[in-house]
N, C-alpha and C positions, 0 to 999 in steps of 0.2 A: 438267689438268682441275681449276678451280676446284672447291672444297668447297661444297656448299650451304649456304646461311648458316642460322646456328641460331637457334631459335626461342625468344626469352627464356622466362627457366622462369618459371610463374606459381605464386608461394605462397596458399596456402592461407588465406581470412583466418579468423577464429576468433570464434564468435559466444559469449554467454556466459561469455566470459574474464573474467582478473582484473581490477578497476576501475583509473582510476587516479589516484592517490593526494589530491589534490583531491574525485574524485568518490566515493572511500573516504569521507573523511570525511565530506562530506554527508551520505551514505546513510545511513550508523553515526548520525549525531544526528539526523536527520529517524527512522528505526525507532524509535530507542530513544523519543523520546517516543511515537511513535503504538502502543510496544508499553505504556508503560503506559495511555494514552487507550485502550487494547483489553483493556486488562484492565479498566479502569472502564465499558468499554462493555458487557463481560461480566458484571458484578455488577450494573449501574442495570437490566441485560433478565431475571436472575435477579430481582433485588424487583421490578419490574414485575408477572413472571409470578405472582407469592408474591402481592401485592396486589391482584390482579385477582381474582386465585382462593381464598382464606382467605374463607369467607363470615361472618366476623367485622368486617373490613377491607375487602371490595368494597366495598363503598357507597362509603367514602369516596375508592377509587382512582376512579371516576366522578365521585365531587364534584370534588375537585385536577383532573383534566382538564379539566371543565366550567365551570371558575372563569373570567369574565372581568373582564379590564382591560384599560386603554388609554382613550385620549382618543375617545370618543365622537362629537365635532362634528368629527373630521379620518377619522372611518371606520374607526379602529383599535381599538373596542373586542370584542379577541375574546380566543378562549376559550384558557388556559392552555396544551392540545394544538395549539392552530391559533399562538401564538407561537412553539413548539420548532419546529415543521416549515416554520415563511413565515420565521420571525427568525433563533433561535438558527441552524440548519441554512446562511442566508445567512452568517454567519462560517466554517462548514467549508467552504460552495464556493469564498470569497474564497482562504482557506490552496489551495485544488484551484486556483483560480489561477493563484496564485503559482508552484506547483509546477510546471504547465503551462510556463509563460512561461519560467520555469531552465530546464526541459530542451528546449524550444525554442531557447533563445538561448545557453546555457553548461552545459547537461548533454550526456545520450546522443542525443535528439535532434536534436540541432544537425549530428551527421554522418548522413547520408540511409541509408549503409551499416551505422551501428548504431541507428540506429530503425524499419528497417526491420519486422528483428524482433519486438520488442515490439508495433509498431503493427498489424501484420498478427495477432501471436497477439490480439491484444487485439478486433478487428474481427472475426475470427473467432468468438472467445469472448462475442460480444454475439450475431452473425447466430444462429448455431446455436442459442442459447438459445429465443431469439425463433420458427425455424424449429419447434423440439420442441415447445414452449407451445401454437403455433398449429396442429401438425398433430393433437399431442392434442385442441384442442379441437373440429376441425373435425369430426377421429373422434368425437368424444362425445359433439358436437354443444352444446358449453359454448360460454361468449362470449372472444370474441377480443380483446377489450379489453384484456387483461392481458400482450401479447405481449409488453410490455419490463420488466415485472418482472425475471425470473430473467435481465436481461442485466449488472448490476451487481455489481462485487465489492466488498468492504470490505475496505480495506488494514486499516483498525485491528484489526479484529476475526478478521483472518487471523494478525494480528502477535499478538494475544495467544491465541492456539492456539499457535503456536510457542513463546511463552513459558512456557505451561503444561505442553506436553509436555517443554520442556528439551532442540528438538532445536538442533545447533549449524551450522544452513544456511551454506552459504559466503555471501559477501559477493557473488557474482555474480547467483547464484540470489536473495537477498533485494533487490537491485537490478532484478533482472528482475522480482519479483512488485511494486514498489514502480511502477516505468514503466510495467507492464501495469496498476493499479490507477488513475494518472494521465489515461493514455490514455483508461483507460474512464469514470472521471469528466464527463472533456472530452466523450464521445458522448451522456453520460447528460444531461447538461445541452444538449446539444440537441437532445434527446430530446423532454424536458421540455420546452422552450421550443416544439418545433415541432408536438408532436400531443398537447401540454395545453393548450394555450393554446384556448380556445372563443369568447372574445370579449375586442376589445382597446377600450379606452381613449384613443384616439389623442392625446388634448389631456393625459393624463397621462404614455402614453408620449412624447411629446415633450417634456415635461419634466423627465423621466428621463434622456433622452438630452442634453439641455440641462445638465444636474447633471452626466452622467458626460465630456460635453465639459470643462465648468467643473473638474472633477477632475483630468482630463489635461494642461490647463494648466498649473495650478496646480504638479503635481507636474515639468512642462517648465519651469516658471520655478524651481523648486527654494524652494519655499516649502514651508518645515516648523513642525509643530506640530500635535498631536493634535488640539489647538481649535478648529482647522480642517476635517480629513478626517473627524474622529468626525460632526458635527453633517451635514457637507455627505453621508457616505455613508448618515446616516439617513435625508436627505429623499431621497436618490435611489432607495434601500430603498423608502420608503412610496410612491412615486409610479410605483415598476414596480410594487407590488403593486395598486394600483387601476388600473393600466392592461390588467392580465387578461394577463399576462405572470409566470411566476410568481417571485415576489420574489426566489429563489437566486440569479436570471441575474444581479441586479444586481453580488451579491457576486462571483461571478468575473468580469463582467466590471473589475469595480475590482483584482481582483487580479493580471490581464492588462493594466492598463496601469501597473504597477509597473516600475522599471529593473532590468534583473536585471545587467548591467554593472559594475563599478568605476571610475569615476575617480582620476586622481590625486592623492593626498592621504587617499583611502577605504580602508580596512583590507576593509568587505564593502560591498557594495551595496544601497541602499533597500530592494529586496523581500525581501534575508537578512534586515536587521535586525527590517524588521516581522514576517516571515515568525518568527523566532525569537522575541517577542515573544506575536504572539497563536498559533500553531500551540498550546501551552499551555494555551489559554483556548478553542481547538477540540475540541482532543481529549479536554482535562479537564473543561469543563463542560457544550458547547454540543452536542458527540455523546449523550455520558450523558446528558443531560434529554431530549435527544428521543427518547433508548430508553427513558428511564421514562416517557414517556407515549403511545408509540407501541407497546410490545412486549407493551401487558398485556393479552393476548388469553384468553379463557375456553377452560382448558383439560380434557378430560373424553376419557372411554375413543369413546367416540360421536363428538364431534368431530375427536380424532385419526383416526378408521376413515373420517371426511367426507373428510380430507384427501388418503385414496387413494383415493376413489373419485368424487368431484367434480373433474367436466374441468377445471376452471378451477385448483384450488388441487395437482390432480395433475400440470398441467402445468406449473406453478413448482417444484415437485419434482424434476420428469424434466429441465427445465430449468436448474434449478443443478446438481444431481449429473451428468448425464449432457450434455448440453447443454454446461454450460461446461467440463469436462472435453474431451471431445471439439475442443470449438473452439479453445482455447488451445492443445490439443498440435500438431491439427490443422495450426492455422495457423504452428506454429512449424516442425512436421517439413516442411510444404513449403516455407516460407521457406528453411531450410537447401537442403532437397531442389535447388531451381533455380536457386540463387545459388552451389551447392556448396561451400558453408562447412561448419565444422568445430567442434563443440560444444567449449569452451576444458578445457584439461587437467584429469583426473579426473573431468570429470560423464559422464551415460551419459541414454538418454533417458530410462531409470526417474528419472530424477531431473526432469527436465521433464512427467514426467507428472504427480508427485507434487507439481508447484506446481500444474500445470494443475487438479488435484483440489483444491489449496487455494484455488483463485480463484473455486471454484461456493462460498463463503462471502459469502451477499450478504442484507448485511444495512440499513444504515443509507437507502443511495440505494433498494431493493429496499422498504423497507417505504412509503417516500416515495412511487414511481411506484404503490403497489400503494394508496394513499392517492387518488391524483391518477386512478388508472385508475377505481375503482369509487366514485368520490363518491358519494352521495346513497343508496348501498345498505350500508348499516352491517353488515349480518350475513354478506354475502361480503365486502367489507373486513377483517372481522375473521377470515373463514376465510383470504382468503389471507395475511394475517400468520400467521396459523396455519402456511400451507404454508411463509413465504419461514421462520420456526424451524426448521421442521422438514429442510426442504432443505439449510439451511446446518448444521444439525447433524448430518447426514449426509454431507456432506461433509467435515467438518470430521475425522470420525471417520477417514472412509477415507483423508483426509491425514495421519489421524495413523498409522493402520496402516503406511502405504508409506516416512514421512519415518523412522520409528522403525528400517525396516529395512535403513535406510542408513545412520544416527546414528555407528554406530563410524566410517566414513567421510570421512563432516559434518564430527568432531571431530578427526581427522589431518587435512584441507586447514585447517580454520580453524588449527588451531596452527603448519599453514606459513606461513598469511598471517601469525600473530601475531608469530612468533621474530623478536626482537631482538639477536642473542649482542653484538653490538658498543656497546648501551643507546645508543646513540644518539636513541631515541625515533620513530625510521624500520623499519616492517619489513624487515629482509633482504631480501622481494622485490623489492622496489624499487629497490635500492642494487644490483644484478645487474653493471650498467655503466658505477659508478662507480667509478673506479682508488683512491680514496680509502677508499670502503671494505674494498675487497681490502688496501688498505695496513694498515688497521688492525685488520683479520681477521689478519693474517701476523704483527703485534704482539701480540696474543692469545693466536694461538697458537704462537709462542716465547714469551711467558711461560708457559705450561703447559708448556711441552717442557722450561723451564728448571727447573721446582720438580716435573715426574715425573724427573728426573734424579740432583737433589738428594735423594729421598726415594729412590729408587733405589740410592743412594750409600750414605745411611743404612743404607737396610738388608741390605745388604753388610759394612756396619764393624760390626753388630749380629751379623752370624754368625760375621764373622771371630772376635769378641773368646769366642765361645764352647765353651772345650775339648772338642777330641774331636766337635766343635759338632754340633749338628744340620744335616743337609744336608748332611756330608763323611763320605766314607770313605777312609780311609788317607789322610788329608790331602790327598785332592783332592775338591773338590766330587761332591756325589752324582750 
């Protein structure tokens, strides 16, 4: 009697595991600037707050906002606050881009089985929001206009909470709050585009479109020179902004028709280099300005008691704390759950909860939609800025409670990823299955086995030479 044939064993794939070494470094240089762009985003929303409020200094944080320029007979003469959030803010969706299009075409996303992940906790972490905002208000009987407020996170401003608190997150974990922060940009922006948009401009958007045609060309023909793309991504800028489309979309879309590729002969590819270039000038100047003129909301014992008890800026609350929490983890325990994957060595779900609680930090996109939701009503504008503060600072806290009480942790897996013994410049984990390394690990460690021998020796002929010596008796060792 034949054996019945056996049934291939199926391994386990591992979600959240260690990067690899390519997408190590990425990650480590894209953070490290967006964690100082988050700590300047955190001091420009600090004097904001000081400026608004010192009744010494109000007046003139209202003047500086209300200040305009621009060319007048082309339609762009506006106010200081309306340049950060239509301009500046178009350079950080471009960099959201870029970032976008990598991990599409040569990040995490480009494998369906490890985007999956992200992309589900991240879709999760927008619905739910939106779901809490909207059931609050329906109970409250507030306007539902705001339902996509609390659905944005801010990678910058999540990075510099971690930098403040000094925890030492692995590199998988900061990869996954970095792809789930991309993800959500990419929703937010069509978000944006698809239920801000009140009236379009069709003779301008088509010359936007026309621009951003001309763009994709240019960059298909491999035609380089700032003197080009600077001047040609302004008018495509001004001409989605008169088209009633709101101006940000132009910037990613320019940033998504970048090559995220190599050629041969390329050391990185066009959308690294610019990518590396202005990310910089995103983080450093064009986020900060529009926190200093977007955060400086009047803050008083009264207003804050408004924030929990008005539908509308309670349910941006309940919405980033609880809401986005809930949806991130949400989405990630059942990602695993039915695909039957395996959280990569050493994390635990306490550790997915406690990004999940850092990603109801939503600040930058969050003050934007909460801008674009309640136009023309300036005193709940200025309350739900009030709530998306106050939410992301409560959250921000409770991530720091949970991250804190993992830290000891945090800091033995990062010093696995870190250890070099063989200074080669490659972490040991990496080099696992290279015979090369093992060769020179085995080098190593007979030179150590050679000079504990020799000192070994030493201090043998050091006792010997000692009458009566210490450590013998009756001439034989003790």
């Amino acid at each position: 009697m034949t054996a019945p044939p056996t049934r291939p064993r199926t391994t386990s794939r591992k979600v959240l595991g260690r990067l690899s070494l390519p997408e190590r470094a990425f990650v480590a240089d894209a953070l490290r600037t967006e964690t100082v762009g988050g700590v300047l985003l955190l001091l420009a929303a600090v004097a904001a707050l000081v400026w608004a409020n010192v009744p010494g200094i109000r007046h003139g944080y209202e003047t500086a906002g209300d200040f305009h320029a621009g060319p007048a007979a082309l339609g762009l003469h506006l106010s200081v606050a309306h340049w950060a959030a239509d301009g500046l803010l178009a350079v950080f969706f471009f960099v959201a881009g870029i970032e976008l299009k990598r991990e599409l075409v040569a990040g995490d996303l480009r494998d369906p089985r490890a985007a999956v992940l992200p992309v589900v906790a991240a879709l999760c972490g927008m619905a739910v929001p939106a779901l809490v905002y909207t059931l609050t208000n329906v109970a409250g009987h507030g306007s539902t206009q705001g339902w996509a407020v609390p659905t944005a996170t801010d990678i910058a401003f999540a990075l510099a909470v971690l930098a403040v608190i000094g925890t030492s997150l692995p590199s998988a974990l900061r990869a996954f709050l970095l792809t789930l922060a991309v993800v959500d940009d990419l929703f937010a922006i069509l978000v944006i585009a698809v239920f801000f948009t009140d009236r379009l401009d069709f003779a301008a958007l088509g010359g936007a479109v026309a621009g951003l045609a001309l763009f994709w060309l240019l960059l298909r023909k491999g035609v380089r020179g700032w003197y080009v793309y600077v001047p040609l991504g302004v008018v495509v800028w001004a001409l989605m902004y008169h088209s009633g489309v709101h101006a940000t979309i132009a910037g990613v879309a320019m940033g998504l028709m970048l090559r995220c590729t190599t050629r041969e002969g390329e050391e990185c590819s066009p959308a690294e280099r610019i990518e590396h270039l202005v990310r910089p000038l995103s983080a450093g100047l064009a986020v900060p300005l529009f926190a200093l003129f977007s955060a400086g909301v009047s803050i008083s014992g009264g207003a804050l008691g408004d924030v929990f008890t008005r539908p509308e800026t309670l349910g941006v609350v309940l919405g980033l704390v609880v809401g986005k929490t809930i949806g991130v983890f949400g989405g990630a325990w059942l990602t695993v759950r039915f695909t039957r994957a395996q959280l990569g060595e050493g994390l635990a779900w306490a550790d997915v909860f406690a990004v999940a609680t850092l990603a109801g930090i939503g600040f930058t996109v969050s003050l934007l939609i909460g801008e674009l939701a309640f136009e023309g009503d300036a005193v709940l504008t200025d309350e739900v800025k009030a709530a998306v503060l106050t939410g992301s600072l409560i959250a921000a806290s409770c991530a720091t409670v949970l991250l804190k009480l993992r830290n000891t942790k945090y800091r033995r897996m990062c010093e696995e990823e870190e250890r070099d013994e063989d200074l080669d410049g490659i972490p040991d984990v990496y080099e696992q299955d290279d015979p090369a390394y093992h060769l020179r690990m085995a080098e190593i460690h007979e030179r150590k086995a050679a000079e504990h021998r020799r000192l070994a020796a030493e201090a043998r002929h050091k006792l010997q030479e000692v009458p009566g010596g210490a450590g013998e008796e009756d001439g034989r060792p003790a």
